[in-house]
N, C-alpha and C positions, 0 to 999 in steps of 0.2 A: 862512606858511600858503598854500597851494595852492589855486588859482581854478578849482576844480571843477566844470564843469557837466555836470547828469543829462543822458543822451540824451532826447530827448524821445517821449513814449508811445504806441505804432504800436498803432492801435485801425483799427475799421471805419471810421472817420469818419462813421458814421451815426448816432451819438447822438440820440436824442431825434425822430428821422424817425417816420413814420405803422409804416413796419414794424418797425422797432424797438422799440417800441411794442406792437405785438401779440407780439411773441416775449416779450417781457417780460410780459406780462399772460398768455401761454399758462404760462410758466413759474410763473409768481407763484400761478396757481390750483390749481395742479398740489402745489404746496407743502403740508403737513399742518395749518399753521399759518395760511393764509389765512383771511380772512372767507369764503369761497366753499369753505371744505376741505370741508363733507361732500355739494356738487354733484361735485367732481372728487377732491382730491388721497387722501380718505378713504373716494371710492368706487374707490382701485387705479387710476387713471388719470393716466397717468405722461406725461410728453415724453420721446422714443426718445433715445438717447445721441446719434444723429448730429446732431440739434439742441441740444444742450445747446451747442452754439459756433454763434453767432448768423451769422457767415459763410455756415456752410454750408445755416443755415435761407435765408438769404437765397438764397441762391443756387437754392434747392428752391425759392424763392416765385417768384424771377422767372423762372425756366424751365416754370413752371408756372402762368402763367396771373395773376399777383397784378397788379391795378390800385390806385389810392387808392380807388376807391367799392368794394370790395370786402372781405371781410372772412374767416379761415380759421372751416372749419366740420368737422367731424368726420363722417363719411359714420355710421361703427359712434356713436350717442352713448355707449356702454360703452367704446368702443374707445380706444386713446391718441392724445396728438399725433405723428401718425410719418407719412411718404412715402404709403404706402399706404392710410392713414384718413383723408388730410385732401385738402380740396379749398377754392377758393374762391369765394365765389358774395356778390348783394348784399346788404347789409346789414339787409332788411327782409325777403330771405326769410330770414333765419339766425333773426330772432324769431318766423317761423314752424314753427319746426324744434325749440323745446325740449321737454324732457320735463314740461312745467307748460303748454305749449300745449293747449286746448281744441279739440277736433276737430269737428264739424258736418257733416249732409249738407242742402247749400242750394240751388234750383233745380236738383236735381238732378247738383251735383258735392259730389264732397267736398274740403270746408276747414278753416280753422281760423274761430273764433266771430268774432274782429278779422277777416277777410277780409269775411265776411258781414253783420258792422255795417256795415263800409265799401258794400259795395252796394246793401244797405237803407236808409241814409243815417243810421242811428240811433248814440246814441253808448255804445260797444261797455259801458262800466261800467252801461249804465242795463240793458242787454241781458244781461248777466254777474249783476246784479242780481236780477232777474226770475228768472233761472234759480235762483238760490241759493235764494229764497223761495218753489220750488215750481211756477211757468210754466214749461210745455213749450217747447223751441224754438220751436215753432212758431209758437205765440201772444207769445211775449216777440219776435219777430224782427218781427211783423207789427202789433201794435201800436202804431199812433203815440205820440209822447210828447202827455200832455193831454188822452187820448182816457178818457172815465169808463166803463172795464168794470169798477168794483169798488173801482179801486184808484184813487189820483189820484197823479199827478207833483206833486211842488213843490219850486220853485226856493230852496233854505237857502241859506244864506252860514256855512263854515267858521269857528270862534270860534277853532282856531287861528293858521291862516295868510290866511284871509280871502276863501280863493277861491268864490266860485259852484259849487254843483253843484245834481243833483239828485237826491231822496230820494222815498219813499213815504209817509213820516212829518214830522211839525211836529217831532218831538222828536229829529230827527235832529243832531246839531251839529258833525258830524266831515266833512268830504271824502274822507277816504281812512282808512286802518289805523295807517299813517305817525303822521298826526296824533294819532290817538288815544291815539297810544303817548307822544306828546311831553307829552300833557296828563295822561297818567297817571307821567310822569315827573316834571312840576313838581308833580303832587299828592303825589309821594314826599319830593321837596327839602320841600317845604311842612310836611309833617309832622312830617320828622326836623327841621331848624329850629326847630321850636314845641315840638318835645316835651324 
């Protein structure tokens, strides 16, 4: 029998690096079948052929400006991932940049709502809050927490995960929607078991 060995596999040798990484997650979302398909792959928003071989993305990223604190961002958010619509920029403006971003006009520029909690010093769910339930900007931004115009803040403790937040209501018991979902999930296991 003959002592055969495979040549060995001439790749990028960038597996698993930061860029690597994001070409794989541009691609992955882009895909029909993703968790994210009807943000990207089932709203027509494709990665251009010439990226489809991670080389030549690379080679687009580092000739074009890509650091580690940086992250690709789509100039058109309709547009695809391709040469011409994508730029890079850091990571905390790009969560300023979605299309579920909330816009605001605060001391006279315009933002988004998370920029303006940030300056007001308030924290941006309790300010996101307020607005859902009917306070103007104006009034939910300016606000103190604790302050009694009607409404009162109070500190609950999440019966799912445990964390602190804070509510309008005593009969609040959830932190976030997350949560809510996982307690109406064990109420389903709960059910079908018993029944």
């Amino acid at each position: 029998m003959a002592n055969y060995k495979s040549p060995p596999n001439k790749t990028h040798g960038e597996s698993h690096t930061r860029l690597q990484n994001i070409w794989c997650g541009m691609n992955s979302r882009c895909n029909p079948s993703h968790k994210d398909a009807l943000r990207y792959g089932k709203r027509g928003i494709k990665v251009c052929d010439e990226w489809k071989s991670y080389e030549s993305f690379a080679k687009w990223a580092r000739s074009n400006g890509y650091k580690e604190e940086l992250t690709i961002e789509r100039i058109n958010v309709n547009g695809n991932y391709c040469p011409e619509n994508c730029t890079w920029i850091p990571i905390e403006k790009q969560a300023r940049n979605r299309r579920t971003t909330y816009w605001v006009n605060y001391m006279g520029k315009r933002m988004s709502l998370a920029e303006a909690c940030k300056i007001a010093d308030l924290p941006y769910k309790q300010v996101f809050w307020r607005m859902v339930h009917g306070w103007n900007f104006e009034k939910a931004i300016t606000v103190r927490m604790g302050e009694d115009n009607g409404v009162r803040d109070h500190t609950q403790k999440c019966v799912i995960c445990g964390k602190s937040f804070i509510s309008h209501s005593h009969q609040s018991k959830y932190c976030s929607h997350e949560c809510y979902l996982v307690k109406r999930a064990n109420d389903r296991k709960f059910l079908k078991f018993n029944s």
